[in-house]
N, C-alpha and C positions, 0 to 999 in steps of 0.2 A: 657442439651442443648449443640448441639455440637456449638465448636467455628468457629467463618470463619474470617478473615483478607480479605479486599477491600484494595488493593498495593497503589490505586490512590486514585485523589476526584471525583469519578464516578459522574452520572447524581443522583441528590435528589431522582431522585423514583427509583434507581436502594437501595441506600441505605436504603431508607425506606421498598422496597420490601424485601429485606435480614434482616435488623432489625427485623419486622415481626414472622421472624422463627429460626432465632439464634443469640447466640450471640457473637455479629458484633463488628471488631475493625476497625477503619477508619484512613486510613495510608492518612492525608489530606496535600501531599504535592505532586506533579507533576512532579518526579524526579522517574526515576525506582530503585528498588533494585538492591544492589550490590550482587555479590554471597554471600557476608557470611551474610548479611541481609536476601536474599533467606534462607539460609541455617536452620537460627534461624525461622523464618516465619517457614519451616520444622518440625522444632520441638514442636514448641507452637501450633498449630491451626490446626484444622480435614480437615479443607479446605482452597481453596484462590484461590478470585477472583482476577487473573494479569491482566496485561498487557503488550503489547510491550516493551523489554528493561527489563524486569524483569529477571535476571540471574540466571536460574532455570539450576544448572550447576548439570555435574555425581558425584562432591561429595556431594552435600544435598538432593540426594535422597540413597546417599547409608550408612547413619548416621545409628546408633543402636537406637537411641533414637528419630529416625524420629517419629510422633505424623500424619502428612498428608498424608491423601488418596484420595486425590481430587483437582485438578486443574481446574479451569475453565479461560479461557481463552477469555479478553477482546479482539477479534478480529479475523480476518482470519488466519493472519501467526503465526506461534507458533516456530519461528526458534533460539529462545529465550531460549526455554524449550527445553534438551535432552532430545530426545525423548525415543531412546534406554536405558537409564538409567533409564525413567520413567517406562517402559514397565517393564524391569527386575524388579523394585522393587514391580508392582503390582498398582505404583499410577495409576488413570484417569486423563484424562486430553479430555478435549473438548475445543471446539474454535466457535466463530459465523458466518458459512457463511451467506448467501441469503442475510439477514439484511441491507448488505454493498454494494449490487449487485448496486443497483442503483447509489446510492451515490455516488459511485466510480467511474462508467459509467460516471456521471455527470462532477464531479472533471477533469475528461480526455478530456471532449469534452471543458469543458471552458478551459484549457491549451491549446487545440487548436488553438481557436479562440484567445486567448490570442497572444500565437505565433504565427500564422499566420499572423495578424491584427497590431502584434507590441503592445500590448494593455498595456504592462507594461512599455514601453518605451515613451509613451505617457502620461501615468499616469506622470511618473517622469515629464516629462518636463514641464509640467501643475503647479504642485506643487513646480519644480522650482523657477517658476513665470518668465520664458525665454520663454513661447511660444508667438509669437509674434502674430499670426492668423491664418487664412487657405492660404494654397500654392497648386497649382494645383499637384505639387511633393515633399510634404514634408508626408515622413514618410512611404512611398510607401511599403506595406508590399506583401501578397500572397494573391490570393484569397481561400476559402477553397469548397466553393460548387462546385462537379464535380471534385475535386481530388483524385487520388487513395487511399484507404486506406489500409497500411499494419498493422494486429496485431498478434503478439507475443502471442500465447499462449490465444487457443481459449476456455477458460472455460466460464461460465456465466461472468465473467466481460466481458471478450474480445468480448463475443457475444452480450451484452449488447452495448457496442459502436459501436460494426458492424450495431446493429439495428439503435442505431442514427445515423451513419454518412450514412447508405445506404437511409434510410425513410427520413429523417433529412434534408439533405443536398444532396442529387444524388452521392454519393458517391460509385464508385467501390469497393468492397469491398477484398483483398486476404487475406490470413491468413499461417501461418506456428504454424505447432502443434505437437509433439513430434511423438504421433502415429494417425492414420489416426480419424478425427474427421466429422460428419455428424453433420449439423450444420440448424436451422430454417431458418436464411436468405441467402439473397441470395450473397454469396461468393464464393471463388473458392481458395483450398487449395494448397500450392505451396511445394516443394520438401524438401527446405533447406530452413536454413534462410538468407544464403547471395543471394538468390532469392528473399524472399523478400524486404530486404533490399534495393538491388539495382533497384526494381520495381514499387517501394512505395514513393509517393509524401509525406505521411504524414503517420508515423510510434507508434504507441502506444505500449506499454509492460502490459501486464497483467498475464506474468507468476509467477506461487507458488514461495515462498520461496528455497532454496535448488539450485539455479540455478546461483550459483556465477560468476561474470563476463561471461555471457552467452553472454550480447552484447560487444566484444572485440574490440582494434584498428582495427583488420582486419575484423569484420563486419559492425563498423563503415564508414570504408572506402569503404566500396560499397554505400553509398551512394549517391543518384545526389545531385549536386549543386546544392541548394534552399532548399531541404528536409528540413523538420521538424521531429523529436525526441521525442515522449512525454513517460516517465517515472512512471506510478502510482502502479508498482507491489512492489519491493523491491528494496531499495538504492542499493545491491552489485549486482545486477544482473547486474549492468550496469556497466561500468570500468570508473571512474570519470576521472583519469588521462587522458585517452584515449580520452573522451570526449570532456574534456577541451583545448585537443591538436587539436580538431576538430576543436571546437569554434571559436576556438583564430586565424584560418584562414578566419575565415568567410563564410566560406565554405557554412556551417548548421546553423539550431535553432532546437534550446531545450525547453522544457516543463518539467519541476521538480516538484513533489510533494514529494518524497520522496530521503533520500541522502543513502548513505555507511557506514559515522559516526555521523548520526543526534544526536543533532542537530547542531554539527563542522559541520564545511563548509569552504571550502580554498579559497581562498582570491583571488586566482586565478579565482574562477568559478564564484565569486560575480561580480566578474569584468566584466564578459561578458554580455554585453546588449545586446544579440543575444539569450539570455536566461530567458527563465522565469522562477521566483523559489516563490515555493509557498511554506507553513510550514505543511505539512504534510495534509492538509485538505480534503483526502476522502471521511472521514467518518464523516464529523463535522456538523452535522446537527442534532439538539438536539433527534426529534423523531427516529433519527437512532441510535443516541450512547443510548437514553433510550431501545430501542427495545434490541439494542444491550448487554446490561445489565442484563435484561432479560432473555435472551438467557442464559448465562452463568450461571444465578442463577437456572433456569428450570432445566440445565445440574447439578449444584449441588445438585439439592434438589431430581433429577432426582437417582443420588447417594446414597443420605441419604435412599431412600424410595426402596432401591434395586432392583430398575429399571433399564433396559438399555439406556446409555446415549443418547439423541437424535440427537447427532453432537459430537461422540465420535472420537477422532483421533490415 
């Protein structure tokens, strides 16, 4: 019976699915591996199901006494795992799209409304115990129906909130996408992304991993006074410092679901109530993170049974 190692404390049925058919060790603590924990995991176990934050560096796959040929991947991004290392040594390695499409969709339209609406600054003040009642001008945020919508990188996420905010809310829809993208709804694809930026009432990020500080001080700075920011691709795609140089004029608001060095976070950007930050919650919807589990073991077992992987990367 080959061995398989779960990094995290996965959903119940993802672990009773895998106990089922091998056997399972259960790493039950919430903290990723560090490389040379990766490294060891390498060498003991035929497979392993990660996740995000699991340091699947080029030295532990290029060990003599590596024992894993199989990766499966709690998630979308896999920016975690070298990938070129993995390839050269021969491991697999799969990851969960579709699963997250909505989810994620989701996560980004409530950061909207959140930011839009103020809705986390209101929270606070509530729980303060300082709000004192209703004011015909207290707390005056944006409206969002009938705002333009720009989004970063039009894959099924990015298309997935195109659908809501266009059906949703009357939302104009543009998009910026690396190469030319033909898309269901109804949007209209723009040149560069300091076009959309500076075109966009309300801006979303939905591109892959790989894409470091993509949105920079100087795409930041296109745009309008009032705009909104929302963040759910990958913490460094975005340039925190740069951001937080935004904030902190008041210029803009933010929408965060995801940081640069989750889960640090500078003291600086806690501080802007211009900002909403949420802990990573895309994907945090049990039947997604079960599906999601799933996935990943399909993809193993997909291996053991010398099959082609269904969400191979």
């Amino acid at each position: 019976m080959k061995r398989v190692l779960l990094t995290r404390t996965f959903p119940q049925a993802t672990v009773q699915a895998a106990a089922a058919r091998y056997a399972v060790t259960t790493r039950d603590v919430d903290v990723p591996l560090t490389a040379a924990e990766a490294a060891a995991a390498m060498r003991d176990y035929d497979a392993i199901l990660c996740s995000i934050g699991d340091q699947f560096d080029a030295a532990s796959f290029a060990q003599d006494d590596r024992r894993c040929q199989m990766i499966g991947n709690f998630g979308v991004g896999f920016n975690h795992i070298d990938m070129e290392a993995a390839r050269a040594a021969g491991v697999m390695v799969s990851n969960t799209p579709d699963v997250v499409t909505d989810a994620t969709a989701d996560i980004a339209m409530t950061l909207i409304l959140m930011t839009c609406r103020r809705a986390g600054e209101g929270e606070r003040l509530v729980r303060s115990g300082e709000w004192d009642g209703w004011k015909p001008t207290q707390m005056l945020g944006a409206h969002v129906t009938g705002k333009r919508l720009g989004i970063i990188g039009m894959g099924r996420i990015g298309q997935a909130v195109a659908r809501r905010g266009h059906y949703g809310f009357d939302m104009p829809v543009i998009y910026f996408n690396r190469s030319e993208k033909a898309v269901d709804v109804p949007a209209r694809q723009v040149p560069d992304l300091h076009s959309l930026m500076s075109q966009s009432d309300i801006i979303v990020i939905t591109v892959p991993g790989g894409n470091t500080h993509l949105i920079d001080a100087d795409a930041l700075a296109q745009m309008q006074d009032g705009a909104v920011l929302v963040n759910v691709a990958r913490g460094d795609v975005l340039d925190e410092d740069a951001l937080i140089a935004e904030l902190q004029t008041g210029r803009i608001r933010a929408g965060l679901d995801v940081y640069a060095r989750e889960p640090e976070m500078s003291d600086a950007l806690k501080a802007c109530e211009n900002a909403v930050l949420l802990p990573h919650l895309g994907t945090a919807a049990l039947e997604v993170r079960e599906a999601m589990g799933q996935m990943a073991l399909d993809n193993i077992i997909a291996w053991d049974e010398g099959r082609r992987l269904p969400q191979q990367v």
